[in-house]
N, C-alpha and C positions, 0 to 999 in steps of 0.2 A: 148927230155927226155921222157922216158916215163910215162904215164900218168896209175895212178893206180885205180883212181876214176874220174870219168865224172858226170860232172851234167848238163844238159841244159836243161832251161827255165821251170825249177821245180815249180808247182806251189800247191798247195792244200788248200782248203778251209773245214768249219766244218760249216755249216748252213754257212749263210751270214755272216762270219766271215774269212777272208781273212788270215788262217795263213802266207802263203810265198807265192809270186807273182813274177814270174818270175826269179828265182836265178839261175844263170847260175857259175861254176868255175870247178874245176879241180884239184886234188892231183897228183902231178909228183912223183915217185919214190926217195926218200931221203929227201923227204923235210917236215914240222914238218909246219901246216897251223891251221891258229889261226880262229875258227869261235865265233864270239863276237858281243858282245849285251848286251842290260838289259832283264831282263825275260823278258819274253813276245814278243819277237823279232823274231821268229822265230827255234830258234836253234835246240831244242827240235826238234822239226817235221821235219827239216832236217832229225837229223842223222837217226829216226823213218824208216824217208821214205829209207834211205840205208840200212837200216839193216830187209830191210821188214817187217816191224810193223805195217805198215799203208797202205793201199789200196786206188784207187780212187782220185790216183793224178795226176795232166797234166807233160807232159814232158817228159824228157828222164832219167834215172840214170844206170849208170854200174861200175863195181864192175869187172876188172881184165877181161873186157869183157861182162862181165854177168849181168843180169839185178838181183834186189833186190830178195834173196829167199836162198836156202840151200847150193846152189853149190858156189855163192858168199859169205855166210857165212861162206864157211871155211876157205874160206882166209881171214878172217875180224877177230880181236880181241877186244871186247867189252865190254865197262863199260858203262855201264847205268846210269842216276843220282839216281837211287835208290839201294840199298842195294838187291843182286840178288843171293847170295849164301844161303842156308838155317842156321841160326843162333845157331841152338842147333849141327851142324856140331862143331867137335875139325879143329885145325887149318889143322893138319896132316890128316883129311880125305877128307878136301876142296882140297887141294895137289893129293891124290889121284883119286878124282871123278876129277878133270880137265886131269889127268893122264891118266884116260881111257878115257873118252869123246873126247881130244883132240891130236890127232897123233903127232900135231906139239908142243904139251908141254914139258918142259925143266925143270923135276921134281928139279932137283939140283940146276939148275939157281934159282927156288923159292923158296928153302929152304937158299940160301945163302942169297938172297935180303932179307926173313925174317930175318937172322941172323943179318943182319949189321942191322937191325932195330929193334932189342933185341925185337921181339915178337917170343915166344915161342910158337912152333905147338901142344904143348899138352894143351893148353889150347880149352876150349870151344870158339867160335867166340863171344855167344850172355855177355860173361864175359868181354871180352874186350871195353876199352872206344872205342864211335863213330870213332877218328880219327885213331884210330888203327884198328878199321876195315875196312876204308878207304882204309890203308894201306894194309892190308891185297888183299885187293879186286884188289886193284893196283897191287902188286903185281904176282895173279896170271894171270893175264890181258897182263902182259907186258913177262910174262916169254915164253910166246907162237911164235914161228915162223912165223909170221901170215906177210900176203902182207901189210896188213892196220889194224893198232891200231887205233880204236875210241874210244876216252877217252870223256864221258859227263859230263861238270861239275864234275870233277874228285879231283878236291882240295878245295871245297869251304865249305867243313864241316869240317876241320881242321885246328888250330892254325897257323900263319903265322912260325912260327920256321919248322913247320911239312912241310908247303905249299915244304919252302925251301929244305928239304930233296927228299920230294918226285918226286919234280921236278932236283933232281941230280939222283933221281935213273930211273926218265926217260931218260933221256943223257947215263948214264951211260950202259944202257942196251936195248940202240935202236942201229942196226947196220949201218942203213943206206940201208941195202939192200928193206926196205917197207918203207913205208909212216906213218905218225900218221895225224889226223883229232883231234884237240883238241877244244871241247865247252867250255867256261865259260865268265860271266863278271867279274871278277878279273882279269883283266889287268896287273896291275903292274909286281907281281911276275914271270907269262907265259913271260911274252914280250921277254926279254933276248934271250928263246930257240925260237922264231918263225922266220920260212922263209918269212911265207907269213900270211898276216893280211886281214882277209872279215868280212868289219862290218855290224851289221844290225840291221835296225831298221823297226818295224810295218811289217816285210817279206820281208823287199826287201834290197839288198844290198847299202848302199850308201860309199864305198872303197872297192875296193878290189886289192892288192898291195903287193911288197917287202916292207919287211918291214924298210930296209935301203932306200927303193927311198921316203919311206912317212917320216921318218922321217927326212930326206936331205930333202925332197922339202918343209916340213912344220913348219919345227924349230920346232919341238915338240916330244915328247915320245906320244906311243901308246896310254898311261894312260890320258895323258893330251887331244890327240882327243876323247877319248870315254866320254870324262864326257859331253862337247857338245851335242854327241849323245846322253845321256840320256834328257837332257834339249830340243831334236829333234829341237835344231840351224841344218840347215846347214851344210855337211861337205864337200860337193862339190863344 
């Protein structure tokens, strides 16, 4: 299968502080990979490091072939955990600026996903509640043709009624033909859509698995291994 993201033996530190040590896995083409933790685990500085953000780290990472930078970013579609679109933007000119900016935008795919989510493009972004600009930001994120969606912490400033929506409108509007890379510690709600589950804790991977062989070999849901991992039991 192939393989649309490579990471091997990624490591990077900030003074004597060990962010991730050693992470090694891989996004295959169609498949929807869970990267999970409690803050502070590392995740963050993963996806950093794929989307070139971050300099001065060990290891290998490629992106469709290419290592972290401009040419791999235009195959990458990117949510950030913080709010990245400019907020005195109306909804309908956030629509546009990705419309130019990106070849592979799907202006109509994102006015309809708005639609089924009764936010209105004539409003201002920064009037909108938090979880609707969430939405929004998801939105235009996912309407892109893009090899690999990176979603960071993409649902955890939203109501669990919301989480659920928004998590049908990633199904609903991923083809299959790319990959998504999803960060969060909210387990429960992600779990359903994930191929593949990499947990981590303090930088380093301790599971990384289907996510039907872990829960067949462990008698457990995802949600009930991660809470251990917070407690840093054991999961091996």
């Amino acid at each position: 299968m192939e393989k649309i993201l490579q990471i091997d033996n990624l490591t990077k530190s900030y003074g004597k502080t060990h962010a991730v040590r050693g992470v090694t896995f891989d996004v295959p083409k169609g498949s929807i990979v869970g990267l999970l933790g409690p803050n502070g685990s590392g995740k963050t500085t993963i996806i950093k490091t794929i989307m070139g953000l971050l300099a001065g780290y060990g290891g290998t990472v490629t992106i469709g072939g290419n290592a972290p930078g401009p040419a791999a970013n235009s195959s990458i579609s990117y949510l950030p955990d913080v709010a990245h679109i400019p907020t005195w933007f109306k909804v309908s000119q956030a629509i546009a600026f990705f419309a130019d900016f990106y070849e592979d935008f799907d202006a109509d795919r994102a006015i309809a996903m708005l639609g089924a989510m009764q936010i209105p493009i004539s409003k201002q972004i920064k009037t909108l509640s938090r979880g609707m600009q969430e939405k929004v930001q998801l939105s235009l994120v996912m309407s892109r043709r893009a090899a690999l969606y990176v979603l960071d912490e993409s649902i955890g400033a939203v109501d669990p009624a919301s989480r659920e929506f928004i998590i049908d409108t990633i199904l609903k509007n991923f083809d299959g033909e790319g990959a998504i890379l999803l960060s969060t510690h909210i387990i429960a709600d992600i779990e359903p859509i994930l191929d593949v589950a990499i947990f981590l804790r303090e930088g380093e991977i301790v599971l990384h698995d289907d996510v039907d062989k872990i829960r067949e070999e462990r008698g457990m849901s995802l949600d009930q291994l991660f809470r251990p991992t917070i407690k840093c039991q054991p999961l091996k």
